[in-house]
N, CA, C and O atoms as a GROMACS GRO file, in nm:
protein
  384
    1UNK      N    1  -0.440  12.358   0.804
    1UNK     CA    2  -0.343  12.259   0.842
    1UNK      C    3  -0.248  12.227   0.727
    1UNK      O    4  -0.223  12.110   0.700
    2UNK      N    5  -0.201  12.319   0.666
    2UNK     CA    6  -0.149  12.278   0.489
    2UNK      C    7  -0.008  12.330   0.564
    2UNK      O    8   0.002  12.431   0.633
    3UNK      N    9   0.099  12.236   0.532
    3UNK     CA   10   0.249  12.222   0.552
    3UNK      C   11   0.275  12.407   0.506
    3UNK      O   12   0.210  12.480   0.431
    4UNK      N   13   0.409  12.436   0.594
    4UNK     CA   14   0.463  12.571   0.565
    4UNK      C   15   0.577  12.512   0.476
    4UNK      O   16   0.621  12.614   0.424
    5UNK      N   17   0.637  12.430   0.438
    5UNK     CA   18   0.762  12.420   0.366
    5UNK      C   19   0.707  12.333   0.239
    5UNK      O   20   0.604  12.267   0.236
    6UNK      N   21   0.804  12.350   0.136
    6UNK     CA   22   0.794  12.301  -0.024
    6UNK      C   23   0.895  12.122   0.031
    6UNK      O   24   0.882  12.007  -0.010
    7UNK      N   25   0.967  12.174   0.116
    7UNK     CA   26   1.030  12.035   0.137
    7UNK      C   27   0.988  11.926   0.123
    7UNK      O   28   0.935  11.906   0.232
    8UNK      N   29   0.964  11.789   0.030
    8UNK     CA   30   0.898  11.673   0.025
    8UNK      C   31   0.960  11.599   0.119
    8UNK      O   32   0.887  11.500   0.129
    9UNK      N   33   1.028  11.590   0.177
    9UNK     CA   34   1.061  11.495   0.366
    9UNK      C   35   0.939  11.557   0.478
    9UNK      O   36   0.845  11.496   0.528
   10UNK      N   37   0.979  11.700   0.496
   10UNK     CA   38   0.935  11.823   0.580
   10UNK      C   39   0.740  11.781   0.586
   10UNK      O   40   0.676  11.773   0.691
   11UNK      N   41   0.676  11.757   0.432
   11UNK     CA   42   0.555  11.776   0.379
   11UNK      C   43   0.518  11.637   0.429
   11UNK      O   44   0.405  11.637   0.479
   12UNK      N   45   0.572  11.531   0.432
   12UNK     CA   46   0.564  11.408   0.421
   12UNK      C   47   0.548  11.345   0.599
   12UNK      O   48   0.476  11.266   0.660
   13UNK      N   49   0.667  11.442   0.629
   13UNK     CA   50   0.595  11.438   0.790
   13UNK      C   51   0.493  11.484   0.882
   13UNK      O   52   0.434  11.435   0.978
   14UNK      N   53   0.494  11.604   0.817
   14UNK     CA   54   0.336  11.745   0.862
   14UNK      C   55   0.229  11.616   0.775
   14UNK      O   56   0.117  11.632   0.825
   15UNK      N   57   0.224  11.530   0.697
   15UNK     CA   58   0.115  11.441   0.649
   15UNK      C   59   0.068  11.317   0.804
   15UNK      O   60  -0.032  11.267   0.856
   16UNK      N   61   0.193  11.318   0.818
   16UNK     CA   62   0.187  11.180   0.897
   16UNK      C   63   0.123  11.236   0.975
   16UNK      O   64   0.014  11.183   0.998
   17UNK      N   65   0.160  11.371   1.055
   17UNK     CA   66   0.161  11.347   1.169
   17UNK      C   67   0.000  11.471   1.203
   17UNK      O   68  -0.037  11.526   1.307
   18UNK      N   69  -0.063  11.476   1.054
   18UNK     CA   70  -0.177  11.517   1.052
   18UNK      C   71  -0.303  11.381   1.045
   18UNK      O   72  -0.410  11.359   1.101
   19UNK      N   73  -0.214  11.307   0.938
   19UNK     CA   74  -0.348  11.131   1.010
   19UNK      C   75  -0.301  11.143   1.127
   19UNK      O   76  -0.386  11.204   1.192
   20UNK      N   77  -0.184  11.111   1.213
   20UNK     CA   78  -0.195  11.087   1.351
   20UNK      C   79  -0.288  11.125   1.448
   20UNK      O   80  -0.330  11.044   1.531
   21UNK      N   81  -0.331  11.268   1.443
   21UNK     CA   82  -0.415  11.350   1.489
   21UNK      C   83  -0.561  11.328   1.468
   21UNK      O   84  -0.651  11.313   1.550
   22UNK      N   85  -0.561  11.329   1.342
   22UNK     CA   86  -0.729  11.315   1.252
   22UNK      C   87  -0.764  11.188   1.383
   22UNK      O   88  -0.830  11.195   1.487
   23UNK      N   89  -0.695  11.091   1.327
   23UNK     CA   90  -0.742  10.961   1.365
   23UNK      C   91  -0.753  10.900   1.493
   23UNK      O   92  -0.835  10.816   1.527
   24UNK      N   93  -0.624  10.974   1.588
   24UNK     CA   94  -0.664  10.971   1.689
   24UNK      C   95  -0.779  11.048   1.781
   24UNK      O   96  -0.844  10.984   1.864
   25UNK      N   97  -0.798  11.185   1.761
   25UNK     CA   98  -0.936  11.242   1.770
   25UNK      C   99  -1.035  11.187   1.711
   25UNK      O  100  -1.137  11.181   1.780
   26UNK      N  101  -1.045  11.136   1.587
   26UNK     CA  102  -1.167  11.057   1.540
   26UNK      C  103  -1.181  10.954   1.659
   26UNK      O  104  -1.291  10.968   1.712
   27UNK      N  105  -1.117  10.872   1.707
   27UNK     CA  106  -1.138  10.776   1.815
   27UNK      C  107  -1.134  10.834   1.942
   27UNK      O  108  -1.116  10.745   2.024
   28UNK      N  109  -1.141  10.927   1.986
   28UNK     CA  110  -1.151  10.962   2.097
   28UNK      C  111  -1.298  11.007   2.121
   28UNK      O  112  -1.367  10.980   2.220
   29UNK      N  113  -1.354  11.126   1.942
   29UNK     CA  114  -1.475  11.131   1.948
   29UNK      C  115  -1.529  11.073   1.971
   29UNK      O  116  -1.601  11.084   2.071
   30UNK      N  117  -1.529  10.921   1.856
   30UNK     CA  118  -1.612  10.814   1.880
   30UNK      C  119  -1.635  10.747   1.995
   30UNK      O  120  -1.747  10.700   2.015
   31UNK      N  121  -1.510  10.729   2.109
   31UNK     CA  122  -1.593  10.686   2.233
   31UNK      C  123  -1.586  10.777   2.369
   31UNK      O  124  -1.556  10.740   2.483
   32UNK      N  125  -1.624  10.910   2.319
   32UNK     CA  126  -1.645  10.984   2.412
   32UNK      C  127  -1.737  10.966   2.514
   32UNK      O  128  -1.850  10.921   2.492
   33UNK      N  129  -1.702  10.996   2.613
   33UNK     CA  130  -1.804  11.022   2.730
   33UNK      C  131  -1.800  11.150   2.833
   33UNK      O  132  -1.690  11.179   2.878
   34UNK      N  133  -1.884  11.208   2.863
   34UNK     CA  134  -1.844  11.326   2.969
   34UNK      C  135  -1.723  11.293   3.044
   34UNK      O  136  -1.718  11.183   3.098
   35UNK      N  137  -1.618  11.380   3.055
   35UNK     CA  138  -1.505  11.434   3.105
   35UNK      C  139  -1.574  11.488   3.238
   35UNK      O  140  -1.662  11.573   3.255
   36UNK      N  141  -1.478  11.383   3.355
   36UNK     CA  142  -1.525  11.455   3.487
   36UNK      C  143  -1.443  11.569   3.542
   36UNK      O  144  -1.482  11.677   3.586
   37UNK      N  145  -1.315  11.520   3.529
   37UNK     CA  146  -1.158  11.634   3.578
   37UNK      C  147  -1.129  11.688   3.491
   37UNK      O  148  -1.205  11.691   3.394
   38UNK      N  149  -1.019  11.745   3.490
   38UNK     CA  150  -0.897  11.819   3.463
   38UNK      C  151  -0.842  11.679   3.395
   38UNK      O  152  -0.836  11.646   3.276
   39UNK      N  153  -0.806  11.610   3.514
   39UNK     CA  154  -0.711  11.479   3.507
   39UNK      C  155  -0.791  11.385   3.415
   39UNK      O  156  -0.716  11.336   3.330
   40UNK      N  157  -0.903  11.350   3.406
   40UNK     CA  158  -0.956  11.286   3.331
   40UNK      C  159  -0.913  11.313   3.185
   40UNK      O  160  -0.832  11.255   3.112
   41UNK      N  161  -0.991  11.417   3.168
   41UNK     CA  162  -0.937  11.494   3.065
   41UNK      C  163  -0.816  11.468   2.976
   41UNK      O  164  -0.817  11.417   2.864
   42UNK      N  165  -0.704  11.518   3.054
   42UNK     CA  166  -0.601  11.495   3.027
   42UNK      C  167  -0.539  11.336   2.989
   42UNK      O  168  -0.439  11.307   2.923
   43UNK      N  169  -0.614  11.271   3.040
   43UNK     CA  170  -0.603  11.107   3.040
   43UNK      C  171  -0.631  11.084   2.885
   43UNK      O  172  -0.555  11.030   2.805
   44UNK      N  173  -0.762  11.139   2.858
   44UNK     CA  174  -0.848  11.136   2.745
   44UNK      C  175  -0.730  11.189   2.587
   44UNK      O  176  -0.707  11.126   2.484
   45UNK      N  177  -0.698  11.275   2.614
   45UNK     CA  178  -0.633  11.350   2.507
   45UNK      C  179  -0.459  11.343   2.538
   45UNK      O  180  -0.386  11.440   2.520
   46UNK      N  181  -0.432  11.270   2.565
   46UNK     CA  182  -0.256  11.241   2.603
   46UNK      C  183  -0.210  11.194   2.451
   46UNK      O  184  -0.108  11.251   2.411
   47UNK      N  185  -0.251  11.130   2.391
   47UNK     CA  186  -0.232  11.079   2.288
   47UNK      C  187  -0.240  11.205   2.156
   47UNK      O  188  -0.157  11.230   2.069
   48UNK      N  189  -0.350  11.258   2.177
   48UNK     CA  190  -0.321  11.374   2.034
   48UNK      C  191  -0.285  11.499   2.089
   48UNK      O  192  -0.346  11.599   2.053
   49UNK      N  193  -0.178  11.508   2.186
   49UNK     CA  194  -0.139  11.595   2.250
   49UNK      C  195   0.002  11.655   2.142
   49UNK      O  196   0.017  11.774   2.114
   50UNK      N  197   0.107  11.526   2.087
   50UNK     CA  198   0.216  11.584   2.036
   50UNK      C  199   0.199  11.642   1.902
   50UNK      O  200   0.256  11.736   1.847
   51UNK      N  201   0.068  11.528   1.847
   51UNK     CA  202   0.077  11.588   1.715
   51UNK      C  203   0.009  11.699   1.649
   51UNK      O  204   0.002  11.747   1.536
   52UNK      N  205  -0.035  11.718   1.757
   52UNK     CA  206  -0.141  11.853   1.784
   52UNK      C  207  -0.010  11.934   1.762
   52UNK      O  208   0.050  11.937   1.655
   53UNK      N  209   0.023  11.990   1.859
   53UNK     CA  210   0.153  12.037   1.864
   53UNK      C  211   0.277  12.074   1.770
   53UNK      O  212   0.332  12.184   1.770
   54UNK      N  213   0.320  11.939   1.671
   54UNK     CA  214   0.367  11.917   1.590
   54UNK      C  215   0.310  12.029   1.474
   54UNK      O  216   0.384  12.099   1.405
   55UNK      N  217   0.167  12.028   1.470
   55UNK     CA  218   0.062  12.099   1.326
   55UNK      C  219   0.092  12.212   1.388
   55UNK      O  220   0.105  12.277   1.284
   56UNK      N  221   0.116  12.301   1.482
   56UNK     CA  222   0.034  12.412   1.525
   56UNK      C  223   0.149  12.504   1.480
   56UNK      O  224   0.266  12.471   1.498
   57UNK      N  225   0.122  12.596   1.432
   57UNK     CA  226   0.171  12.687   1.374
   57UNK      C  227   0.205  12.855   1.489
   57UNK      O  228   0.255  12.961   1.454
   58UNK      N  229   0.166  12.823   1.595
   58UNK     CA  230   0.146  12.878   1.695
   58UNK      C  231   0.160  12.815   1.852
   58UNK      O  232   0.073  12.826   1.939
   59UNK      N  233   0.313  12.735   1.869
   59UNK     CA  234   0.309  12.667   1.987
   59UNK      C  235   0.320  12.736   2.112
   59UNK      O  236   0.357  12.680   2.215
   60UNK      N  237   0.290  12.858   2.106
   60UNK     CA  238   0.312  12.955   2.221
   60UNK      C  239   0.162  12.941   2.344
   60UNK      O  240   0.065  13.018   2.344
   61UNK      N  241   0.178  12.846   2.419
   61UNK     CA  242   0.074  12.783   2.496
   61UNK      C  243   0.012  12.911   2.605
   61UNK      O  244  -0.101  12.918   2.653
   62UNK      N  245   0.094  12.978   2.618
   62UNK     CA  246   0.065  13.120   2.708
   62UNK      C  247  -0.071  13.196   2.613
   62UNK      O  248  -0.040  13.243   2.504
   63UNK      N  249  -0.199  13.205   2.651
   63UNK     CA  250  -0.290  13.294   2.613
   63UNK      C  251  -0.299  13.420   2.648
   63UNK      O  252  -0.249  13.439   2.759
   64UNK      N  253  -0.333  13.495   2.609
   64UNK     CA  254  -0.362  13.677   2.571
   64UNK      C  255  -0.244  13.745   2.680
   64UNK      O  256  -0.244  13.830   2.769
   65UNK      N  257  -0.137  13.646   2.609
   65UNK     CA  258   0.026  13.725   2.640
   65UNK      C  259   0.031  13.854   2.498
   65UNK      O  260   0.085  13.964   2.489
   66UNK      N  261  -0.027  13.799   2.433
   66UNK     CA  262  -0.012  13.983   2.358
   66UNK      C  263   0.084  13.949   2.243
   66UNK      O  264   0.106  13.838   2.195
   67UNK      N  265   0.131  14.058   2.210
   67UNK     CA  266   0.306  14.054   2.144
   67UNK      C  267   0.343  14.128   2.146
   67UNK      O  268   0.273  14.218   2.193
   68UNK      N  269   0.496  14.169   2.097
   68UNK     CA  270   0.620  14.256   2.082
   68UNK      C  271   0.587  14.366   1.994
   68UNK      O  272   0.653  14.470   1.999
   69UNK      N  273   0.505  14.355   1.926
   69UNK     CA  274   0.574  14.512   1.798
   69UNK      C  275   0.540  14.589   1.882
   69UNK      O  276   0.455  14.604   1.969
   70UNK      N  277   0.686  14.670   1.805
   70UNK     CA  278   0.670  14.810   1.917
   70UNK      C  279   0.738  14.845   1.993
   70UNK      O  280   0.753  14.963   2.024
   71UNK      N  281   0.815  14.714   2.062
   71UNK     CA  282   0.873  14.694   2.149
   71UNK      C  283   1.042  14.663   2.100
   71UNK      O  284   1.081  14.630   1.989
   72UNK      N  285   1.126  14.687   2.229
   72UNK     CA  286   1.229  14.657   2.202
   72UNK      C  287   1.260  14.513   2.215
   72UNK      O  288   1.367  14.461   2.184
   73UNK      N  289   1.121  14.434   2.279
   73UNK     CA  290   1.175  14.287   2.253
   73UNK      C  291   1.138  14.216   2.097
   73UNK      O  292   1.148  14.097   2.065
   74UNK      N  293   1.082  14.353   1.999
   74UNK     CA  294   1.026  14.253   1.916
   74UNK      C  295   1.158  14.260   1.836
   74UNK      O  296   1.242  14.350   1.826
   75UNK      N  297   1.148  14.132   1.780
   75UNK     CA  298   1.297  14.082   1.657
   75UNK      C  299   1.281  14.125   1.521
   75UNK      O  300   1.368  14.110   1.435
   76UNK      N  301   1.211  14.158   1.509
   76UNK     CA  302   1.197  14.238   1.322
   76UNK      C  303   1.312  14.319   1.280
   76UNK      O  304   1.336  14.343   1.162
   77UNK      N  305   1.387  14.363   1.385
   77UNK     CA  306   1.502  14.486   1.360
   77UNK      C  307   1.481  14.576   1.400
   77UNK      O  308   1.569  14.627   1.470
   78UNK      N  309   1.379  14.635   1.384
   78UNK     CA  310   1.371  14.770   1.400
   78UNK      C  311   1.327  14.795   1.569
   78UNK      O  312   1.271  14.718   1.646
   79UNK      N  313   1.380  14.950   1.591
   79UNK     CA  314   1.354  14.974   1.726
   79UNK      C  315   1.242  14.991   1.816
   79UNK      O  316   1.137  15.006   1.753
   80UNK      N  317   1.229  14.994   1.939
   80UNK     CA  318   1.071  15.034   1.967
   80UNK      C  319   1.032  15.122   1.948
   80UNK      O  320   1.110  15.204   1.900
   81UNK      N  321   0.872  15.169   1.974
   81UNK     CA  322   0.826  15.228   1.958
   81UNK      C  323   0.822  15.349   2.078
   81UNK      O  324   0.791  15.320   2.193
   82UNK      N  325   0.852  15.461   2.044
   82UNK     CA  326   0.825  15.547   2.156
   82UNK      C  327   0.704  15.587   2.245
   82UNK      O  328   0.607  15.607   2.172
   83UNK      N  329   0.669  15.610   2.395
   83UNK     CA  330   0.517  15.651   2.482
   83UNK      C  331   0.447  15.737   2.327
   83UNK      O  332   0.340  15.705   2.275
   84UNK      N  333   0.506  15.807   2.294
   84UNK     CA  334   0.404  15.902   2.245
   84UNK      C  335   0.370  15.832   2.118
   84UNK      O  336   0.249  15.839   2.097
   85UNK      N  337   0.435  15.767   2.028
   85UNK     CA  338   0.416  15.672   1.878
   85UNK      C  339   0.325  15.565   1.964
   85UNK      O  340   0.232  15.533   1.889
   86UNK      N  341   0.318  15.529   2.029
   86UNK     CA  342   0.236  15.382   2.098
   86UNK      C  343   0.103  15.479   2.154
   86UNK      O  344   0.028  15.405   2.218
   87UNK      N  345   0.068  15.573   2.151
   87UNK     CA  346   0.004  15.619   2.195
   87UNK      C  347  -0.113  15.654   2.109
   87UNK      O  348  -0.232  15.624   2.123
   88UNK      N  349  -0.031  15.748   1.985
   88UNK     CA  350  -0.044  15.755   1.840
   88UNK      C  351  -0.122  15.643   1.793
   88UNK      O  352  -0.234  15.659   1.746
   89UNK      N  353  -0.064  15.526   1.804
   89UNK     CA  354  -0.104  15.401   1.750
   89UNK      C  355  -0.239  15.360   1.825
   89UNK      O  356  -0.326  15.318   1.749
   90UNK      N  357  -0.268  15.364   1.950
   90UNK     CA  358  -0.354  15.362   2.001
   90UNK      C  359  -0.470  15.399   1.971
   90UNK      O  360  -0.577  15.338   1.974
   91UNK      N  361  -0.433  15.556   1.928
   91UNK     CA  362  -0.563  15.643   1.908
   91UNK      C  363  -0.602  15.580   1.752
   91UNK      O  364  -0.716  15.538   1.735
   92UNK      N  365  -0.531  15.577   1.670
   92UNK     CA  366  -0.585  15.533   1.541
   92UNK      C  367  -0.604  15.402   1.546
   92UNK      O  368  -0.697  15.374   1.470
   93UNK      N  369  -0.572  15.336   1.584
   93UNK     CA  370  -0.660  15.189   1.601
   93UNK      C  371  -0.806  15.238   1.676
   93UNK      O  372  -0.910  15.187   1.633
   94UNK      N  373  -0.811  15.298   1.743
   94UNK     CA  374  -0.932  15.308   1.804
   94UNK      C  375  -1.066  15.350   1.725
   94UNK      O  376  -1.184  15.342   1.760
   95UNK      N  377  -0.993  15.409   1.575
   95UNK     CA  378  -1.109  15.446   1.475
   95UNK      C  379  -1.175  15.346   1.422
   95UNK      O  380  -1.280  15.350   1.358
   96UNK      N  381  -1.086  15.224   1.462
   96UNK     CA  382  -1.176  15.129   1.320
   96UNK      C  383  -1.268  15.033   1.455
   96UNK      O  384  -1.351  14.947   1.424
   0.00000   0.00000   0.00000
């Protein structure tokens, strides 16, 4: 949870808004009780929802969407990868 920028404003807010979190999960632990719903749930954790968010270094909420390299959607610059290079790549990943 350690700030990505040298910025002392930038650092000062990733602080805040890491007590925000701590402390509000600390109190949520503390008077936890079994979660019956979804909705419950959600009731429960509304509060360390933004600053969760705020920390995460990874706000891409979509799971085992994958990623781009390789691809012509990935943004690095460079072009995709061709069937037969992705294929290539395949097989040698498959050694380890």
């Amino acid at each position: 949870m350690l700030p990505e920028s040298k910025d002392p404003n930038e650092r000062l807010q990733h602080d805040k808004n890491s007590w925000i979190w701590c402390s509000r999960s600390a109190a949520i632990y503390r008077d936890s009780r079994p979660v019956a719903t979804d909705q419950d749930a959600e009731k429960v954790f509304r509060n360390v929802l933004e600053p969760m968010l705020e920390l995460s270094k990874c706000p891409d909420l979509i799971l085992n969407r994958g990623h781009y390299f390789g691809t012509k959607q990935f943004t690095g610059g460079e072009p995709g990868l061709s069937d037969e290079d992705k294929q290539a790549l395949i097989a040698f990943l498959k050694r380890f």
